[in-house]
C-alpha positions in Angstrom: 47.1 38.5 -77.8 46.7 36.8 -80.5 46.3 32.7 -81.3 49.5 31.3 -83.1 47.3 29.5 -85.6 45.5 32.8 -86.9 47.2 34.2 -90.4 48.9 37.9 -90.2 47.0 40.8 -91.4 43.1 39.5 -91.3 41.2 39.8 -88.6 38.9 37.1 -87.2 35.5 37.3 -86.3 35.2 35.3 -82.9 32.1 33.3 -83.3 29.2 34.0 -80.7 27.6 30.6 -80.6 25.3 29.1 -82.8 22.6 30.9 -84.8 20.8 28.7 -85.7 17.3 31.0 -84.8 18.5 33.5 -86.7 18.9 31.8 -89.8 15.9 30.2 -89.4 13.5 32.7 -89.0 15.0 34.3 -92.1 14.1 31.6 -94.4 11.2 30.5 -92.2 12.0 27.4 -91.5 11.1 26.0 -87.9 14.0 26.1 -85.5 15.9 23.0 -85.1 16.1 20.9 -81.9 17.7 17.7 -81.0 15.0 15.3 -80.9 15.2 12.0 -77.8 13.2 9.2 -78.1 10.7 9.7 -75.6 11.1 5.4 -74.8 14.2 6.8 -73.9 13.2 9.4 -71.8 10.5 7.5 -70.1 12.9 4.1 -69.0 15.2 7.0 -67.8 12.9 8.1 -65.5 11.2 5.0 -63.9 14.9 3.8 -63.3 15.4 7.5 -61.3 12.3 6.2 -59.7 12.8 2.9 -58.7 16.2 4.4 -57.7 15.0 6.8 -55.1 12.3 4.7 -54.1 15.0 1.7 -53.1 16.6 4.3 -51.1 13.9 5.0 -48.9 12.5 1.7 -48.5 16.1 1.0 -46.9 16.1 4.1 -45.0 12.8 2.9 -43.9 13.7 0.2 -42.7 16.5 0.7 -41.1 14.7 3.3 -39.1 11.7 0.9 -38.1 14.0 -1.6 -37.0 16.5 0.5 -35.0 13.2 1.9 -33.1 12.0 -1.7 -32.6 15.4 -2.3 -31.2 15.3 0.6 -29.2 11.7 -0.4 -28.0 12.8 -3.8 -27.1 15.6 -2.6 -25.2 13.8 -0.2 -23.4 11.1 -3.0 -22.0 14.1 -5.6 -21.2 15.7 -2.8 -19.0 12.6 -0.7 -17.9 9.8 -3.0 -17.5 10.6 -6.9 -17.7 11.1 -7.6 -13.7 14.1 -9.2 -13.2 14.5 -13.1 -13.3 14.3 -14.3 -9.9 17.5 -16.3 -8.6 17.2 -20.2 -8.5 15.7 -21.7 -5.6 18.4 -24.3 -4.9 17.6 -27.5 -3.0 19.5 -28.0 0.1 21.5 -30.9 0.1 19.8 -34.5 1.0 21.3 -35.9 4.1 21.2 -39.7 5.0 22.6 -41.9 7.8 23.8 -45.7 7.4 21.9 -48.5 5.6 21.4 -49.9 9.3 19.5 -46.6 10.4 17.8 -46.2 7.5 16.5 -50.0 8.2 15.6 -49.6 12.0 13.7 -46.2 11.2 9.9 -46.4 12.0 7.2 -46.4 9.6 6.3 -42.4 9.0 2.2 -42.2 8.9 1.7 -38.5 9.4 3.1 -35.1 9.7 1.8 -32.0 11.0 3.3 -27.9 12.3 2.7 -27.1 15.6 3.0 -23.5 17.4 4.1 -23.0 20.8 3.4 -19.8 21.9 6.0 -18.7 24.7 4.4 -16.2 26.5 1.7 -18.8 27.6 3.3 -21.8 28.0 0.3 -23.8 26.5 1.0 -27.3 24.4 2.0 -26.3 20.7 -1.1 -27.1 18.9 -1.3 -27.0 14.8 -4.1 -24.8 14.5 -4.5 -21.0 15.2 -2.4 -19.0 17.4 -2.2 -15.3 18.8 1.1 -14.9 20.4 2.7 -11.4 21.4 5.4 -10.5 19.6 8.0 -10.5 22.6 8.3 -13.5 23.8 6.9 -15.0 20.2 6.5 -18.1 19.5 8.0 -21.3 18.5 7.1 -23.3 14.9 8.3 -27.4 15.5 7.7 -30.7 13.2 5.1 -32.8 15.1 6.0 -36.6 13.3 3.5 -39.2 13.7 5.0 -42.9 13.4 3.5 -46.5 13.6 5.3 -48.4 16.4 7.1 -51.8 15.9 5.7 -54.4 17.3 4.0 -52.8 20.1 1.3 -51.1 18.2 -0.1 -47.9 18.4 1.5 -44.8 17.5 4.8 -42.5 18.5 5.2 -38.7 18.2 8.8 -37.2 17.7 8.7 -33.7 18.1 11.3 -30.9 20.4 8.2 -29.1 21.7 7.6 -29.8 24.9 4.1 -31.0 25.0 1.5 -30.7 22.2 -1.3 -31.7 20.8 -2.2 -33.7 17.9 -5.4 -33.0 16.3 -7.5 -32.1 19.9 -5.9 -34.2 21.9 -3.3 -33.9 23.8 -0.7 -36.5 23.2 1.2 -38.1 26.8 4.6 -37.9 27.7 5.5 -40.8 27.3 4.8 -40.7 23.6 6.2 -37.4 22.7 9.7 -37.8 22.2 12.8 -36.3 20.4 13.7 -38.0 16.9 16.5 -39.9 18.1 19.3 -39.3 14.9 21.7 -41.4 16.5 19.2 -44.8 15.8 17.5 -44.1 13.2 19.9 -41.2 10.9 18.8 -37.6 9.9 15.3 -36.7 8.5 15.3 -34.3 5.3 13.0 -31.3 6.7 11.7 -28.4 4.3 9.5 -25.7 5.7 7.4 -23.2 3.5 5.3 -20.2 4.0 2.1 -20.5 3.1 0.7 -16.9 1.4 -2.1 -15.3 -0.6 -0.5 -14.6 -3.7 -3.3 -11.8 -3.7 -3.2 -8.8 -1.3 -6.7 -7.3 -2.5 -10.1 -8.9 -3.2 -13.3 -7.7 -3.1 -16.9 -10.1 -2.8 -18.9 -7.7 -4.5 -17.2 -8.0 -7.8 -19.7 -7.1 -10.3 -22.0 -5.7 -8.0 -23.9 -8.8 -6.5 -22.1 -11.0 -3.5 -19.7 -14.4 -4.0 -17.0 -15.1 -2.2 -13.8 -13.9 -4.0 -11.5 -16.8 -5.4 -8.5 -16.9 -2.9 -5.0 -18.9 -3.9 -2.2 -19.2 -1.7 1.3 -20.3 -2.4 3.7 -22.1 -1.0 7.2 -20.3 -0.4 10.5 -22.4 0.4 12.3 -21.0 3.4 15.6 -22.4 2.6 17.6 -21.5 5.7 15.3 -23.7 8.3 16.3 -26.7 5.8 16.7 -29.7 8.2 15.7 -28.3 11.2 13.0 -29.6 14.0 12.5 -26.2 15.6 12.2 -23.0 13.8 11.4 -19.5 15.1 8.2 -17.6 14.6 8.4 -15.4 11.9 5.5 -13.5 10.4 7.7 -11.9 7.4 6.2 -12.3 4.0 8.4 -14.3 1.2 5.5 -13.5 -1.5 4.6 -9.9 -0.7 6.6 -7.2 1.3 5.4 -7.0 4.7 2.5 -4.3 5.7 3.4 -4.0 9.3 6.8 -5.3 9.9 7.2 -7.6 13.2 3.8 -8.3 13.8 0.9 -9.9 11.6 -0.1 -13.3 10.8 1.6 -16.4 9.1 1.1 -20.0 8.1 3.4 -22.9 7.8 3.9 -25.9 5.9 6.7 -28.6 6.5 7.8 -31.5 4.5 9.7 -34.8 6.0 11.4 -37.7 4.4 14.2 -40.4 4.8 16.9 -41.1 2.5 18.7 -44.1 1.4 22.6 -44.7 1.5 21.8 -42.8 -2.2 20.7 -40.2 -1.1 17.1 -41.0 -3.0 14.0 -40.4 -1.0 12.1 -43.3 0.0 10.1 -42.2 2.6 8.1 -39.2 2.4 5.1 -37.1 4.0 4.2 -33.4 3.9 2.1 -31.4 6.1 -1.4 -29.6 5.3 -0.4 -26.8 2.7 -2.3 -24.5 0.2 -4.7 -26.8 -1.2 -6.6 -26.8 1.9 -9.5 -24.8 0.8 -13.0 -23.8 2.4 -15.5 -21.6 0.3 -13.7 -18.3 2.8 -10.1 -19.1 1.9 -7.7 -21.2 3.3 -8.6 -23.8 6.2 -7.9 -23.6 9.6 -5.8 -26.9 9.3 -3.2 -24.8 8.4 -1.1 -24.0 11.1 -1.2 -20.4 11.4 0.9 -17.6 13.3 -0.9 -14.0 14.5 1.6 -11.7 16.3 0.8 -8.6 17.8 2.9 -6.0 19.9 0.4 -5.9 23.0 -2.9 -7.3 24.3 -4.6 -3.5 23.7 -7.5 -3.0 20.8 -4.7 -1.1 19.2 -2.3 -4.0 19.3 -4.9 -6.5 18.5 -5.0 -4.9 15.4 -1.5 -6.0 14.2 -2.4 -9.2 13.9 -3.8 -9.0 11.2 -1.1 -8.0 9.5 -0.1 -9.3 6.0 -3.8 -10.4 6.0 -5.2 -9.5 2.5 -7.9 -6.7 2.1 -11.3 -8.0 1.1 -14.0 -6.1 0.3 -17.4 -7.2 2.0 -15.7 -9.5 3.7 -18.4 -12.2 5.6 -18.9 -15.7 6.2 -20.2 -18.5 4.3 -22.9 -19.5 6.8 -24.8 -16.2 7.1 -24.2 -12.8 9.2 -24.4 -14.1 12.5 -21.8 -17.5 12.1 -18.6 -15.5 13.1 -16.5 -19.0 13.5 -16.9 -19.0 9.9 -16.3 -15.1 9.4 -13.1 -14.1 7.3 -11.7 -11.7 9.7 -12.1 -14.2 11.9 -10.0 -16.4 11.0 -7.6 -14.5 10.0 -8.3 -14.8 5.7 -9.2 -11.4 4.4 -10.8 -8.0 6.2 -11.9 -4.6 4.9 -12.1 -1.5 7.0 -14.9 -1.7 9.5 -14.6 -5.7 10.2 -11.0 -5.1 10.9 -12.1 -2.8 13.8 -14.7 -5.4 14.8 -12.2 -8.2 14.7 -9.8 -6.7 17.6 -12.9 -5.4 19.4 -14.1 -9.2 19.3 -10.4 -10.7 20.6 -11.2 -7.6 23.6 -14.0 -9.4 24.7 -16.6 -7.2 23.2 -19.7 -8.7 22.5 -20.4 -7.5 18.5 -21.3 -9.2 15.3 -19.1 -8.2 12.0 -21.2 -5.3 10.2 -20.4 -2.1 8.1 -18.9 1.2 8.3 -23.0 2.4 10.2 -22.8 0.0 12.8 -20.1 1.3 14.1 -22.1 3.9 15.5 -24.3 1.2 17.6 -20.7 -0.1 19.7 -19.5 3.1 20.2 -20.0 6.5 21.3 -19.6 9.6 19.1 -17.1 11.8 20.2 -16.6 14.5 17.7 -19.4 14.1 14.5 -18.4 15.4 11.0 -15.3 17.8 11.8 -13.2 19.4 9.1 -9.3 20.4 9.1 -9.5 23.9 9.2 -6.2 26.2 8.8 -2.9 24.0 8.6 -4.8 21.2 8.3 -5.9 20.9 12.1 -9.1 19.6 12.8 -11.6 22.1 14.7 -14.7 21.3 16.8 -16.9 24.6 17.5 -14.1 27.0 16.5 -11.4 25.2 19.0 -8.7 23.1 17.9 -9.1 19.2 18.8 -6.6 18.4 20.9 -4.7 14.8 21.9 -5.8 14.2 25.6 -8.6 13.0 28.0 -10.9 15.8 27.2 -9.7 15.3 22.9 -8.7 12.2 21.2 -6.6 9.2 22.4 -5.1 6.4 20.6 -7.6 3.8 19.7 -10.3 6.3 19.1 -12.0 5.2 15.8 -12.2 7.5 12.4 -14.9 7.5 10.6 -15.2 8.5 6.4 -18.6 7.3 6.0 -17.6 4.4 3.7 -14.4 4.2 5.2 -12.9 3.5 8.9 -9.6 3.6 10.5 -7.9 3.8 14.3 -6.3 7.0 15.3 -2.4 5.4 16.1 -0.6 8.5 17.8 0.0 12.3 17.3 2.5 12.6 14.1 5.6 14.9 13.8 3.1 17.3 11.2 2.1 20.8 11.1 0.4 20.7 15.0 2.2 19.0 17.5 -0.5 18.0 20.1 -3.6 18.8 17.7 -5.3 16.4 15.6 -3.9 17.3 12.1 -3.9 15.7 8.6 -0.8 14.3 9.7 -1.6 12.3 12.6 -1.3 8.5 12.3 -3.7 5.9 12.2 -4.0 2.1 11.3 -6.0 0.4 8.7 -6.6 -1.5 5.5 -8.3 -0.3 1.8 -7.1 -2.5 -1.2 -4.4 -3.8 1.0 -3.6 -5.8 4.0 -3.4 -3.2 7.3 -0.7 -0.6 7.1 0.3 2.5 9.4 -0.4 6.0 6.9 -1.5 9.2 7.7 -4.9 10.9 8.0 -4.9 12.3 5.1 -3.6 9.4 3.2 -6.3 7.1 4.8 -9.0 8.0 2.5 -10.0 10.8 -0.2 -11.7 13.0 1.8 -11.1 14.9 5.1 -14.5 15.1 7.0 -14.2 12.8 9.9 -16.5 12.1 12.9 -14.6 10.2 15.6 -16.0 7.3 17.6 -14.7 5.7 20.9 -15.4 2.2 21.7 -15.7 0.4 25.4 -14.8 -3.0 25.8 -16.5 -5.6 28.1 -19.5 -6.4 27.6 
């Protein structure tokens, strides 16, 4: 078809482009090209550049900072513990201005322990109490008499001592709330804050660094009497029910304010010897039975110390760790309840075991299942085998044989048979094979008396 603005008759010769090549190679002239400044050209391509390079920077950073946000969040929700609640200060209770003026003059406060089963004077130094009946914790309130002189005790336990003495009947008395108003009482649990510690820390001997704090038990808030309770606030407890605990207690008098006036507390964490925490701290050993194997309770929530020992030589046990109750490793645990069962040793290591006891199996492997063999023939859990409170021994490394455990040999001493002890923690219950890294064991029996 043709254009409408092409004339009748001629015919048109459709152009093909330029030809400009043609036409110059025919005359030899150069061919022709548009020429750009090459300023142009260059400004051109720094602002491409720039351009791109903006856009990644931005890209960049947005990336880095949505990781860092992700990071962040991640640590708030995975590893940051959370906050712990408030402690929240029980209410201060007061009586009437003519209470609060008749009150006696407070000197001293102490914690005393009355141990039920026994029926002894609460006294505010250390106690080992069974676990049923348990024992009692009470205020022991020292006060300057009137005009009479001398001094009056107000306590609910029904005799105790104060310091070594034990104070008369006539002087131990009920705080009489009526007369004098209420007295603002706060108990704490004193507690290592550490549960492992070693005094061979770089390889030569000092006496590891223990602190203790203070926790607030705010439930015994303004109370004379509180039960005996071993449970850790600090730490979760290694053997629950049973294990050893020390108390604080704080007592003061408030005006018709309600603003404290009279104060005193008891002896707390800051009571220090070079071995830990002193005895002047009231503290609280329970244990489930008087047998070697219950002894060994007590010492629960006790922290695991490595070389533990005394600061006045080998042969001062009064002064010994385990002793009293401050830290123990694995053999001087053992010796500790063989000590409260009136046998006759001095703390040592794992190889003087040996010397208090009689071997009764020597260096047996699991064989099978994971049943110990002695001479091709299963060990079994009786008389003529092992019995609870038999002693296992690593080599480095010692623990008590508890009872048979619901694992692969019921009856046979397996890998998962039960035994007490403590390694880089206070004393727990675990299994044989859990107890330490390897499995060759010789077994020891001890005899007590003498």
């Amino acid at each position: 078809m043709k254009s409408s603005w092409e004339p009748r008759g001629h015919a048109v010769r459709r152009s093909r482009g330029p030809r400009f090549d043609r036409r110059a190679k025919a005359s030899g002239m150069p061919p022709i090209r548009p020429k750009v400044p090459p300023l142009f050209v260059g400004c051109l391509v720094l602002i491409v550049v720039l351009v791109c390079c903006s856009g990644i920077v931005r890209s960049c950073r947005k990336w880095m900072d949505g990781r860092a946000q992700a990071s962040a969040e991640g640590e708030t929700s995975e590893t940051a513990a959370p906050a712990p609640p408030p402690v929240v200060e029980p209410d201060t209770v007061y009586g009437t201005p003519d209470q609060f003026a008749r009150a006696p003059l407070m000197t001293n406060v102490r914690v005393v322990i009355e141990n039920l089963r026994t029926g002894e004077p609460a006294k505010g130094r250390g106690t080992e109490a069974l676990a049923d009946p348990g024992a009692r914790v009470h205020v022991l309130l020292q006060c300057r008499r009137g005009g009479e002189g001398g001094n009056t005790y107000y306590s609910n336990a029904p005799q105790a001592y104060w310091a070594n003495t034990l104070i008369p009947a006539d002087m131990l008395q009920p705080w009489p709330e009526d007369e004098f108003g209420p007295l603002n009482i706060r108990w704490y649990k004193v507690e290592p804050t550490e549960v492992s510690l070693s005094n061979r820390r770089g390889g030569t001997f000092s006496m590891a660094e223990l602190e203790y704090v203070e926790s607030p038990v705010l439930e015994w808030a303004n109370e004379w009497t509180v039960p005996g309770d071993v449970t850790p606030v600090a730490h979760e407890p290694s053997l629950p029910g049973y294990g050893t605990m020390r108390y604080k207690v704080s007592v003061a008098l408030a005006n018709t304010q309600g603003e404290i006036t009279k104060s005193l507390e008891s002896t707390g964490k800051d009571a220090m010897l070079t071995v830990g925490i002193s005895p002047e701290v009231p503290r609280l050993s329970l244990r489930p039975d008087d047998t070697f194997l219950g002894w060994l309770f007590a010492w629960g929530n006790v922290p695991y110390i490595f070389a533990s020992a005394s600061d006045r030589g080998e042969r001062n046990t009064e002064r010994h760790q385990t002793e009293l109750f401050i830290g123990a490793d694995g053999p001087d645990l053992i010796y500790g309840a063989m000590r409260k069962m009136g046998k006759n040793v001095r703390y040592s290591n794992t190889y003087g075991l040996e010397n208090v006891t009689r071997t009764i199996y020597d260096s047996i492997d699991p064989a099978g299942p994971g049943v110990y063999e002695s001479d091709g023939r299963r060990v079994q859990w009786s008389a003529e085998g092992v019995l609870p409170g038999d002693i296992v021994l690593w080599g480095e490394h010692a623990a008590v044989l508890l009872r048979d455990g619901p694992g692969r040999s019921e009856g046979e001493l397996d890998v998962d048979d039960m035994v007490i002890h403590t390694h880089e923690a206070p004393p727990s219950q675990t299994t044989l094979a859990r107890a330490w890294r390897t499995r060759r064991i010789s077994i020891l029996r001890p005899s007590f008396g003498g």
